[in-house]
C-alpha positions in Angstrom: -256.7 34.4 -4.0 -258.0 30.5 -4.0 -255.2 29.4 -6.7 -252.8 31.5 -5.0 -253.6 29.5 -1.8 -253.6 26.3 -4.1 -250.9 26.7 -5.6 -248.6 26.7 -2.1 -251.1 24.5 0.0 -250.8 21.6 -2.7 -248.0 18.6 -2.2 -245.8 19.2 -5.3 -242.4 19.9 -4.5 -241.8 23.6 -4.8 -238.1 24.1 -6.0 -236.2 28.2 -6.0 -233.2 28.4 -8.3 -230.6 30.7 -8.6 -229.2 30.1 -12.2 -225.7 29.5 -13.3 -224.6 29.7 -17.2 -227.5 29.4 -19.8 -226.5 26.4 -21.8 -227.0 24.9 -17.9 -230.1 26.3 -16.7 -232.2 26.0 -19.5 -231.2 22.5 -19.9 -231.8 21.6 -16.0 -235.0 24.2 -15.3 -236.8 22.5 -18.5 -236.2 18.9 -17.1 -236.7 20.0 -13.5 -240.3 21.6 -14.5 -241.4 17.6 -15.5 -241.3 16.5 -11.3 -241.0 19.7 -9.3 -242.4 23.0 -9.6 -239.6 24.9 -10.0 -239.0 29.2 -9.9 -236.0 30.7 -11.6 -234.5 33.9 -9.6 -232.5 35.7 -12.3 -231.8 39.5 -13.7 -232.2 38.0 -17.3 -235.4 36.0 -18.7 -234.5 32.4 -19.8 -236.1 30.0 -22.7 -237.4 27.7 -20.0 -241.3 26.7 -18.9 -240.9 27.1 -15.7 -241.7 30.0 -13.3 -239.4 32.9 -13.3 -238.9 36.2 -11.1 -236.9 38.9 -12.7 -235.1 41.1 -11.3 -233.6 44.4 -11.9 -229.4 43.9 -13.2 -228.6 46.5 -10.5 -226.3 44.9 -8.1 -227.2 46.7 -5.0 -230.7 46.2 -5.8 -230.7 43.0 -6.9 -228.7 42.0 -4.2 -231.7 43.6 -1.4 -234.6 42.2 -3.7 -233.2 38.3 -3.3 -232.7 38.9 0.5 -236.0 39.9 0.8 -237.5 37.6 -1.7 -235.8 34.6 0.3 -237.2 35.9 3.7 -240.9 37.0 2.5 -240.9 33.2 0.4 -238.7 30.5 1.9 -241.8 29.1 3.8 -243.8 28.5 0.5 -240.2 26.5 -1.1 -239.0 23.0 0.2 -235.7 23.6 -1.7 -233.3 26.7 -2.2 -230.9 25.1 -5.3 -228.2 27.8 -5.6 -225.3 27.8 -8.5 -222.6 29.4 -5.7 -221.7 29.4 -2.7 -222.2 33.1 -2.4 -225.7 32.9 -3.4 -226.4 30.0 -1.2 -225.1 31.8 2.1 -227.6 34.6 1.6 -230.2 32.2 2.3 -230.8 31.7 5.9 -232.5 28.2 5.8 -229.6 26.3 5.4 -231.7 22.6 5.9 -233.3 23.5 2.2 -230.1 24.5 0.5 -228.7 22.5 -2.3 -225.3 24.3 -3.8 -224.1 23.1 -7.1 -220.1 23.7 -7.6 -219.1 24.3 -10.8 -215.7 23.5 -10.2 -213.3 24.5 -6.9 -212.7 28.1 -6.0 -209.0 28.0 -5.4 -208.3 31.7 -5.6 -204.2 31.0 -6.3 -205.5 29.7 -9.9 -207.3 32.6 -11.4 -206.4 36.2 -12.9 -206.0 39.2 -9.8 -209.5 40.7 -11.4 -211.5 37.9 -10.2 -209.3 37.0 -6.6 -211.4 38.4 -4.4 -214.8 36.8 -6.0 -212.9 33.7 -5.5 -212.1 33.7 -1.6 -215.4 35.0 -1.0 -216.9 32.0 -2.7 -213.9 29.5 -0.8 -215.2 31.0 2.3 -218.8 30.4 1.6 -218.4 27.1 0.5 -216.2 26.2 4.1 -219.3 27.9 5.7 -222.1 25.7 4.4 -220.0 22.9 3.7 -219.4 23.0 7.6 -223.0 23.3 8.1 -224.2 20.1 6.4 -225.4 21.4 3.4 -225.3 19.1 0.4 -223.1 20.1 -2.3 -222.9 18.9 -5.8 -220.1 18.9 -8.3 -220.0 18.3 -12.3 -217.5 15.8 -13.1 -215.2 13.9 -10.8 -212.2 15.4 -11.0 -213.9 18.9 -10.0 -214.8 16.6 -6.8 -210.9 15.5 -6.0 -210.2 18.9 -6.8 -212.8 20.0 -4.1 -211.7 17.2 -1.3 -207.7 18.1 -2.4 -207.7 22.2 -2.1 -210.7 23.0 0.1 -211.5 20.0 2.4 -215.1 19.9 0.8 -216.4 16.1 0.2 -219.7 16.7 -2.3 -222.7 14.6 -1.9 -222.8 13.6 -5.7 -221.2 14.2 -9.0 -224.2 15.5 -11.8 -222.5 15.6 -15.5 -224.2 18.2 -17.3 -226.3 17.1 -20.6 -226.5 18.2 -23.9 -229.1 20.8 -25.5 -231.2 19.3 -28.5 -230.2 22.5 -30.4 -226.6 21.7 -30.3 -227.0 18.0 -32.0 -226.0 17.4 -35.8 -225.0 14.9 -37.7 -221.6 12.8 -38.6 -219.2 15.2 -40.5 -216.8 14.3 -43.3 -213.3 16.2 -43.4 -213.5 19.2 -45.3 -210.7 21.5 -47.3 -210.3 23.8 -44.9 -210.2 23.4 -41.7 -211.7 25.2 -39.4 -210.8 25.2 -35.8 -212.8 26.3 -32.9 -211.9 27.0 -29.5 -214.7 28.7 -27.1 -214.0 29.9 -23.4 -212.8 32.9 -21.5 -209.5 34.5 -21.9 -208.1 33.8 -18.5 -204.5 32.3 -17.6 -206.7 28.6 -16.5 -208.1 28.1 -19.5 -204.4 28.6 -21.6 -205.4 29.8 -24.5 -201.8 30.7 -25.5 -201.2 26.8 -25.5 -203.5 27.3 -28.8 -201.9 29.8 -30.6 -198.3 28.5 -29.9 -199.2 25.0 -31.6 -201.3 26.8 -34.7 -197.8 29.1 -35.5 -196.5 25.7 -35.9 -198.8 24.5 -37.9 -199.2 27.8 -39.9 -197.2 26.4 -43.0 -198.4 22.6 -42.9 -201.9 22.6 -43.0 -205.0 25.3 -44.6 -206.3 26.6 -41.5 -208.9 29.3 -39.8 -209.2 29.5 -36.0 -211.8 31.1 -34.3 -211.7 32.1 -30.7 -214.8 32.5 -29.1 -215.0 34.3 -25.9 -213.4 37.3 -23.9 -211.2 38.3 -21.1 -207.9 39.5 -19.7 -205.6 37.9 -21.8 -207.0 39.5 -24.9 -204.1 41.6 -25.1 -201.3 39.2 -24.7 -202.7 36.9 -27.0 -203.1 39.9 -30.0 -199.5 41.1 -29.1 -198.6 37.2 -29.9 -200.1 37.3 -33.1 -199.2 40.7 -34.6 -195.7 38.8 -33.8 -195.7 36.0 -35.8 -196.6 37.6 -39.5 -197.2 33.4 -40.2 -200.3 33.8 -38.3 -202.0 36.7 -40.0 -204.9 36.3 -41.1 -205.4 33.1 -39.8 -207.1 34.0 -36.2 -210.1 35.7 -35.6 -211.5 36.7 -32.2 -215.3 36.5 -32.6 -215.5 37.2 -28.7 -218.4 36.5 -26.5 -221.1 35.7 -28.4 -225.2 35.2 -27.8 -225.9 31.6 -26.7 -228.1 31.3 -29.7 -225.6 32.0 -32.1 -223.2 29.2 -31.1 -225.0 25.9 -32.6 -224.8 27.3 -35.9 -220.8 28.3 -35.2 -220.5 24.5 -34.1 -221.8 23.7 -37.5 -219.5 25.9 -40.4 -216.6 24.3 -37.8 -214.2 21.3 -38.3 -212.7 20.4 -35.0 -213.1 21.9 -31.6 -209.3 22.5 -29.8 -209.6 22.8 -26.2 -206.7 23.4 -23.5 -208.0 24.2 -20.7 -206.1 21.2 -18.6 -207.7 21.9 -14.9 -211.3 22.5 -16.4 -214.1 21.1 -14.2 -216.3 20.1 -17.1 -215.9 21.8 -20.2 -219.7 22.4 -21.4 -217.6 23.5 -25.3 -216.4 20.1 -25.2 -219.5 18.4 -25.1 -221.6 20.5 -27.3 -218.7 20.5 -30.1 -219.2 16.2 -29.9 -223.3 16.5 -30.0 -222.5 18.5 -33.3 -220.4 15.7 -34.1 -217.1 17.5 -34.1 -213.7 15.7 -33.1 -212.1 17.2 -30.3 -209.3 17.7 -29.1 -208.3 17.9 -25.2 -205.4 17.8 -22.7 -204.9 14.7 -21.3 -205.8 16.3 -17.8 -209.1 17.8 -15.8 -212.7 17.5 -16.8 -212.8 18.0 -20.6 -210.5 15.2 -20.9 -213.0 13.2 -18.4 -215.7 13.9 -20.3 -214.8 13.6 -23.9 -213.4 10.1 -22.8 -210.2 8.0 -23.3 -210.8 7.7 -26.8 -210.7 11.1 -27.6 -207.7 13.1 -29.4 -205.6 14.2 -26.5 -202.3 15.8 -26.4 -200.2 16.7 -23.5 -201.3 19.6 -20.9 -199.3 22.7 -21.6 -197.6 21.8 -24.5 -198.1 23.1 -27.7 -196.0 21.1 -29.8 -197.9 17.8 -28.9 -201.2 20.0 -29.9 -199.8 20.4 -33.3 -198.6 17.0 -34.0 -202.4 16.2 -33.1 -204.4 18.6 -35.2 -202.1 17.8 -38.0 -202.3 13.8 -37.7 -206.6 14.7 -37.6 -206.9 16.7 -40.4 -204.4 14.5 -42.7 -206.0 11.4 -42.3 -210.1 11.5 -43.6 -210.7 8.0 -41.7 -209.2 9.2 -38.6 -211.7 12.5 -39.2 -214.7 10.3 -39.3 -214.2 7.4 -37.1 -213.9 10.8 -34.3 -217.3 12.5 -35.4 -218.5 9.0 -34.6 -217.0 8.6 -31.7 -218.3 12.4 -30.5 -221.6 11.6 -31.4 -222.0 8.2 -29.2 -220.2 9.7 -26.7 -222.5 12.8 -26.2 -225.4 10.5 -26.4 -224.3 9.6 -22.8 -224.9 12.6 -21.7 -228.8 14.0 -20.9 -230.4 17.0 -18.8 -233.0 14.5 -18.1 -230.2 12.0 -15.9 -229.6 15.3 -14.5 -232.9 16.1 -13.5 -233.5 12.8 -12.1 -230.7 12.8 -9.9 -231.0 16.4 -8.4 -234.7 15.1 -7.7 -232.6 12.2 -5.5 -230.8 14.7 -3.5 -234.2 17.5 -3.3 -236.4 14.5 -2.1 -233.7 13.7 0.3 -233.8 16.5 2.4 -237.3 17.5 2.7 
């Protein structure tokens, strides 16, 4: 009973966290746990040191469990951090909510099965927004895109950072190559744009493509390839895999092809250049912000201009290189522990 009374009696900043993807919340919870002490509220057990509650994956249950976790506890924490708006409104102290936005829930952008999700979360976000509540963003065009389609003007702009797992070495142009693209199979992230420039390719270059992830489009985008007999073979759909699985899928790969031109970060992106991959981005949204000017970039939405660029990479083995370079000192300026230090700014702010 004494530590018990210590432990919420004593002046160290006690921090609740809902979490958001893994790749994201063991990267902040592990820095976090070095200034605050920190709590993870989740379903699912994380790889992190710090304190975590688990809670049953039923979502009626879980749901009454956190609303009576936050009211039984919110005394004992100085900060709520919460990964959605949703989350965030179930907490009634709004003066010790932090809410980070992992992008801009505009509900005309995304697939009818996730629509209503979406204005819930818009509506939420108006709510605390409205309210005062700080809210942070993960690149700076997911803030424009915040202030442009719902009104929302974020406190600060915290870049995600890179996993040690996920860092290799400078790679030389192989054979083969073998391209990678990793993210759900939703209209947003165009992964059509992929398979449209790779039919073109088919006949040029030695290729395999591996599409990592799943979703609605699945369908659509086997119907396209059981159409063009060029492709087969080619294209494999490894779907959603285990987060510990993907390091080793960055290393047997040769380039990383993303498409997604309104993403808000691209977590793929960065990861891919820590394994010292080139990538390749739209000219447009967050990926391109983060993999930097000097990146490989074609234009958004077309597939032909994707092509020409995989091709020009993979024919020319000091282009290859000088971008495995370039990935690897651009991912250096990414860190969880910048990441840390800054939510720390905005926590110590409001208590």
């Amino acid at each position: 009973m004494k530590m018990w009374l210590k432990h919420w009696t004593d002046s160290t900043l006690r921090v609740l966290m809902l979490p958001h993807v893994e790749h994201y919340t063991i990267g902040l919870s592990r820095e976090l746990t070095k200034y605050v002490d920190l709590t993870l509220l989740s379903s699912k057990r994380f790889d992190t040191p710090s304190k975590q509650v688990i809670l049953p994956s039923i979502p009626r249950v879980t749901g009454l469990l956190k609303r009576l976790y936050y009211k039984t506890y919110s005394y004992y924490y100085h900060i709520f951090h919460a990964n959605t708006a949703i989350g965030g409104s179930t907490i009634g102290a709004l003066d010790k909510l932090v809410i980070t936005e992992h992008g801009w829930p505009d509900p005309g952008l995304v697939h009818d099965l996730y629509r209503d999700y979406y204005v819930k979360e818009y509506n939420a976000l108006l709510y605390l927004h409205g309210h005062g509540v700080p809210i942070v963003t993960i690149s700076n065009y997911s803030a424009e895109m915040l202030r442009k389609r719902c009104g929302v003007k974020v406190r600060a702009v915290i870049y995600h950072g890179l996993l040690e797992e996920f860092m290799d070495g400078v790679r030389e142009l192989p054979e083969k190559l073998i391209i990678l693209w990793v993210s759900r199979l939703i209209k947003i992230k165009e992964p059509l744009i992929l398979l449209k420039a790779l039919a073109k390719l088919s006949k040029e270059i030695d290729f395999k493509a591996y599409i990592v992830g799943d979703g609605p489009l699945r369908d659509a985008m086997t119907r396209f390839l059981n159409e063009r007999k060029e492709l087969t073979g080619k294209v494999s759909f490894l779907g959603k895999l285990p987060f510990k699985m993907m390091p080793r899928l960055y290393k047997i790969a040769s380039i990383l092809v993303h498409t997604a031109s309104f993403e808000a970060f691209g977590l793929a992106v960065l990861e891919a250049m820590g394994a010292g991959l080139p990538v390749i981005v739209p000219r447009s949204g967050g990926a391109y912000e983060i993999a930097g000017a000097d990146a490989i970039s074609f234009s958004p939405h077309d597939p032909e201009d994707l092509a020409n660029k995989i091709a020009s990479l993979c024919s020319d083995r000091r282009l290859y290189e000088k971008q495995s370079k370039r990935s690897l000192e651009r991912a250096k300026e990414f860190s969880w522990e910048k990441a840390a230090k800054s939510y720390l700014k905005i926590y110590e702010s409001i208590v």
